[in-house]
N, C-alpha and C positions, 0 to 999 in steps of 0.2 A: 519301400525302404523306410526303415524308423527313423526319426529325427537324430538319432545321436550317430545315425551312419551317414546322414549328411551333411553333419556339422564336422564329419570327419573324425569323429570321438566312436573309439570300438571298447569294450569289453575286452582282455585277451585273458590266456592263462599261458605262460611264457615257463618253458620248459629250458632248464638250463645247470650248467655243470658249476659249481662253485666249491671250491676245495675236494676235488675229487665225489661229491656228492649230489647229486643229483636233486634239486627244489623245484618248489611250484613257487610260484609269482603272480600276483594278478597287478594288472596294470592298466590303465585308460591309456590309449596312444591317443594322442593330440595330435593337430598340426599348429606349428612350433613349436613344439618339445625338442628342447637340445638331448642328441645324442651323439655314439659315436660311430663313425662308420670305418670300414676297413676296407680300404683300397683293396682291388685285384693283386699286389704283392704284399699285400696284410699292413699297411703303414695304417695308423690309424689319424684321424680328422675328426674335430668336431663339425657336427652339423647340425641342421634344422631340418624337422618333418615339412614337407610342404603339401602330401599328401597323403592319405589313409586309403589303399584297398581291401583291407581287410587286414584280420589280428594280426598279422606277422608280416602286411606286404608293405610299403611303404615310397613313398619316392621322396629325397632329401638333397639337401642342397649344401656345400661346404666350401670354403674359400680352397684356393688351385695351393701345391705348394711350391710349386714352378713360378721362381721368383719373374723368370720371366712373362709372364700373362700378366700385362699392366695395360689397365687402360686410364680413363680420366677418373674413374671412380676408386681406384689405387688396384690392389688384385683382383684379379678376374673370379668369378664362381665358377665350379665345376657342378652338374646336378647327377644323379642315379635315379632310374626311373624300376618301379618293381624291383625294388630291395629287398628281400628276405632279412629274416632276423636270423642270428647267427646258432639260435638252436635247431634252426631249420637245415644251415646248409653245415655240411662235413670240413668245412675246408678253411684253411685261415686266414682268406680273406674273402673281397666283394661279400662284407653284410653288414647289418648294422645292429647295433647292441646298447642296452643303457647302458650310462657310466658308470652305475657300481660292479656290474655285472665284468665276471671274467672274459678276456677275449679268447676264442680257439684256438690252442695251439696247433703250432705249426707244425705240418708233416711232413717229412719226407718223401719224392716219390717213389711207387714201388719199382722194384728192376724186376727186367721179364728175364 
């Protein structure tokens, strides 16, 4: 494994929709790079990378927004493990995305 794969630092080339057009991006993923993630019903949260498995997988960490989850250290974290990045997955949410970057719209689902 190269050294910049085990400092957690990848190469990527991030495929992604922005104004209905389609760009390349090249981007180093960190870990602690703030992003954003989108919950499984697409709410979005900032987070931190805590892990790199490769260009687009990631595992991240974001504060809960359930004000209920308190402990001594004030809100609880919620973490995502293998996160995809959002030009990976079809759907508009469970993924994570940089900040400038567009999030997935929302779809509706199909009737049989």
């Amino acid at each position: 494994m190269p050294w910049e794969a085990q400092l957690g630092i990848f190469k990527q080339e991030v495929v992604y929709k922005n104004k209905g057009a389609i760009q390349m991006a090249e981007h180093n993923v960190k870990v602690g790079e703030v992003v954003v993630y989108h919950d499984p019903v697409g709410k979005p949260h900032n987070a931190l990378i805590t892990t790199v498995h490769g260009p687009s997988c990631v595992n991240l960490v974001y504060v809960s927004s359930d004000s209920n989850k308190q402990d001594n250290y004030g809100r609880q974290i919620e973490r995502q493990s293998s996160c995809c990045h959002a030009a990976m997955m079809g759907v508009h949410g469970n993924y994570w995305r940089y900040p400038n970057e567009q999030p997935n719209p929302v779809v509706a689902p199909l009737e049989k």
